[in-house]
Every structure is written in structure tokens, then in C-alpha cells.
C-alpha positions in Angstrom: 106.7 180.7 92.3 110.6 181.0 90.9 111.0 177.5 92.6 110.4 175.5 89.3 112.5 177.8 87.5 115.3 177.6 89.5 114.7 173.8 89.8 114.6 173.6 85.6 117.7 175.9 85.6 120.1 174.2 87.8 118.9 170.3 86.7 119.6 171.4 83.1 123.1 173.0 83.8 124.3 170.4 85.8 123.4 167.8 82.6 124.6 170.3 79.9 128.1 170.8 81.3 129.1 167.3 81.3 131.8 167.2 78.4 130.2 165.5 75.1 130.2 165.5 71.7 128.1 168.8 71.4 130.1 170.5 73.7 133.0 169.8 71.4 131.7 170.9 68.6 130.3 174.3 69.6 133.9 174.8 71.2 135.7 174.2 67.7 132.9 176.3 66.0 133.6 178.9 68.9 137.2 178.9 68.0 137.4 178.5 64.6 134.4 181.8 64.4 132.3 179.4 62.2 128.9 179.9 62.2 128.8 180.4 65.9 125.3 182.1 65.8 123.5 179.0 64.0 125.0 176.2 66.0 124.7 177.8 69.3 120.9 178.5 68.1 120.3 174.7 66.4 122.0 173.6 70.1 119.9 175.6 72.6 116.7 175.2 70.6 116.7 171.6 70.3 117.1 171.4 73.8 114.3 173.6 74.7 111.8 171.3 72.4 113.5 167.9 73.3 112.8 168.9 76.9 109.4 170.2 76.1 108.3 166.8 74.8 109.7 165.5 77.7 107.6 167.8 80.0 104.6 167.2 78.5 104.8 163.4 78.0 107.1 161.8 75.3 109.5 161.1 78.4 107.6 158.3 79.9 106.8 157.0 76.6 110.7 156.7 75.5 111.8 155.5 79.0 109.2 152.7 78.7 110.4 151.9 75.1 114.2 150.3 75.2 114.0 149.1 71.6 113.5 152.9 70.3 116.3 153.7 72.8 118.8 150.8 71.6 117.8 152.6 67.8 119.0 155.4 68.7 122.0 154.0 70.6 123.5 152.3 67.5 122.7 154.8 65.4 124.5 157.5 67.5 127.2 155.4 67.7 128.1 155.1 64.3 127.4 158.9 64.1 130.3 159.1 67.1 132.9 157.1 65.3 132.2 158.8 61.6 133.0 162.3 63.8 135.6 160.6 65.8 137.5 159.7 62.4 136.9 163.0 61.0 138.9 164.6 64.1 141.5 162.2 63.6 142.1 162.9 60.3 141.7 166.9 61.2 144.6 165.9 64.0 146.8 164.4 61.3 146.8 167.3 58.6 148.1 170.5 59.9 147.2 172.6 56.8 143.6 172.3 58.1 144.3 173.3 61.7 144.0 177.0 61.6 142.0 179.3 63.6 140.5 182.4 63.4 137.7 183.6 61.5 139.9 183.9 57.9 141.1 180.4 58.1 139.2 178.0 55.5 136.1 176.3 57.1 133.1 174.1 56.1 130.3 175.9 54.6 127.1 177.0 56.8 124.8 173.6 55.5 127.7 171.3 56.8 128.1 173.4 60.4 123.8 172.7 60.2 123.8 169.4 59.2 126.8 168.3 61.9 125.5 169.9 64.8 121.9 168.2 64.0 123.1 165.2 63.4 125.6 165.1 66.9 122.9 166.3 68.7 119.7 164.6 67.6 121.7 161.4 67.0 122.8 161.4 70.7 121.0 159.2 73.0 122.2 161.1 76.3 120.7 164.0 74.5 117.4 161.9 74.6 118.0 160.5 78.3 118.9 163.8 80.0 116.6 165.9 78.4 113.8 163.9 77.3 113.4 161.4 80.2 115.5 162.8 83.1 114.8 166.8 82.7 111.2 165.8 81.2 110.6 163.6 84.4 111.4 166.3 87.1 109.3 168.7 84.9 106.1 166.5 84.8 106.5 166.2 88.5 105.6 170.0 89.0 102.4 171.6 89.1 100.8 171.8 85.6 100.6 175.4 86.1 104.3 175.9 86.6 105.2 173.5 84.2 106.2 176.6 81.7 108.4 177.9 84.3 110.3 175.0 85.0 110.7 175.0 81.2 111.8 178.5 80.9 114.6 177.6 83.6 115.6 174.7 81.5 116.2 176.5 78.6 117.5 179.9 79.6 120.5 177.6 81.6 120.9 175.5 77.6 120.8 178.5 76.1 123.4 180.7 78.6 125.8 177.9 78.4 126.1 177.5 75.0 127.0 180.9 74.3 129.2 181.0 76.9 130.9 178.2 75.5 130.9 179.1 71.9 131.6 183.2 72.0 133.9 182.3 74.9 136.1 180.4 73.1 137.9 183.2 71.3 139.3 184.2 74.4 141.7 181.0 73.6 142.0 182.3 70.1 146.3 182.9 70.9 147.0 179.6 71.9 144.9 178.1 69.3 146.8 180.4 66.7 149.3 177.5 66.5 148.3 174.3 64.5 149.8 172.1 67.5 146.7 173.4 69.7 144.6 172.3 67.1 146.1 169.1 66.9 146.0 168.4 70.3 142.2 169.7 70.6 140.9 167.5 67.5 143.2 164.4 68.9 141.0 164.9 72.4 137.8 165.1 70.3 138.7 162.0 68.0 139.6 160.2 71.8 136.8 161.5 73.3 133.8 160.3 70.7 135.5 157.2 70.2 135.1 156.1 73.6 131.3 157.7 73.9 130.8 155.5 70.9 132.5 152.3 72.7 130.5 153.4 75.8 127.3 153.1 74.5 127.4 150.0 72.0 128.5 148.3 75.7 125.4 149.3 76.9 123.0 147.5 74.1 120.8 145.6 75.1 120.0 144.3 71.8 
């Protein structure tokens, strides 16, 4: 019976660890102390209903659609390179580079509508959790369907916290705005080439 769940539990980890936009993010939130609670909720819930639609049918239904696939590809894109140049400029203007929970941040609706919109506007979001993580889950038994679920999410939701609230342990070294430029500088690099990754792979 805790097959499934261990099944859902280790797939979903091993996806979710990779290092992505997302990951970025909640690790800037983490150290900056920003909000923490709402993005790591807005991160883990997603995943647990992207990879419930998955489970229970949307993933064969996106897989089999590569027009609705290449949408979301160009528009995740774009949403990569805006972020990438917001990083950059972050990188290049120390006065916004400090850390800690009194340094000046964005407001809770901008944390909300970032994290939405690097998440949902992520087509690996959609390919590992939709079709890959929804394709092993439709494989089970219907009946332990909810377990492999449950699995899924508890590993989304354990690593994003862990990510997040364990951040602050780097709080020191990122108590210098040269860490900060260093760290937005990787995130501006690393969306950048995401984003040059997946326009390659349009097949429009």
C-alpha cells in the first residue's frame, strides 16, 4: 500500500530539485525573508493541483497537444528573459542588494504575482508535473491514485520549505551586497539560457 506513495514521493523530488527559475526565486525570497510563507504555499500548491490534473487525465491531453505546448513555450520564454533582465539589473545596483528581513523589498501582490507567473508560465512545470508525474500516477491503481498524489505533494511541499526557510542559514554571507550580486548575476545567466533553451526547442 505505501508503494505509490513512495513512488509519487521520490518521482516528484527527483523533478523538483533540478535548479530552475522557481527554485531561484523561493531561494531569494528565503534569503531576503520576503513573504516566505505565501510563495512557498503558491509553489507547493500549484504543484499538487498541476499534478492532480495530470493524474486524473489533462496529462494525455497536453502531451497529445504540441500547439498548446509551443504556447506555453514562447510565452514562458518571454516571461524568463523579462525576469532574467530584472536580475541583471538587481546585479548592477548594489543599493538594492541587501538582505535580511529590514532591507527594502517588493510588496506581498508583486512576491504573488511573480511566483505565479514563473511557475504557471513554465512549460517544464507543465511537462514534469502534468505529463511526466501525471503519467506514472495514471499508471497506478485507481484506488491508490490518492496515495501516489499525497507522495507527490508532501516531497513539493518538504522541498520548498526546506529551500526557502533554509536559506537564512546563508543570511552572513549574503549580508554583503557582493553575494547578492553574484547570486542575481547566476539568476539573470541562468533564466536567460532556460529561455534560449526552450525557444530552440519550438517547433512552431
Amino acid at each position: 500500500m505505501t508503494a505509490p506513495f513512495v513512488t509519487g514521493f521520490t518521482l516528484s523530488l527527483s523533478l523538483i530539485v533540478a535548479i530552475g527559475a522557481q527554485n531561484a526565486f523561493v531561494l531569494r525570497q528565503g534569503l531576503r525573508r520576503e513573504h516566505l510563507g505565501v510563495v512557498v504555499a503558491v509553489c507547493a500548491l500549484l504543484d499538487v493541483l498541476l499534478m492532480a490534473a495530470g493524474v486524473f487525465g489533462l496529462g494525455a491531453l497536453v502531451g497529445a497537444s504540441p500547439r498548446v505546448l509551443d504556447a506555453i513555450t514562447l510565452a514562458g520564454a518571454a516571461v524568463l528573459v523579462f525576469y532574467g533582465v530584472q536580475a541583471l539589473r538587481r546585479a548592477l545596483a548594489p543599493g538594492h542588494l541587501l538582505a535580511g528581513p529590514g532591507a527594502a523589498g517588493m510588496p506581498r501582490a508583486r512576491a504573488l504575482r511573480e511566483v505565479l507567473a514563473i511557475s504557471l508560465l513554465n512549460p517544464h512545470v507543465y511537462l514534469d508535473t502534468v505529463v511526466l508525474v501525471g503519467a506514472v500516477g495514471a499508471s497506478q491503481p485507481v484506488a491508490l491514485q490518492p496515495l501516489f498524489l499525497a507522495g507527490a505533494g508532501l516531497a513539493s511541499a518538504l522541498w520548498f520549505a526546506a529551500l526557502g526557510y533554509g536559506a537564512r542559514l546563508l543570511t552572513p554571507l549574503f549580508a554583503r551586497p557582493a553575494a547578492w550580486r553574484v547570486l542575481d548575476s547566476g539568476v539573470a545567466v541562468l533564466m536567460f539560457t532556460i529561455a534560449w533553451g526552450l525557444l530552440r526547442g519550438l517547433r512552431m
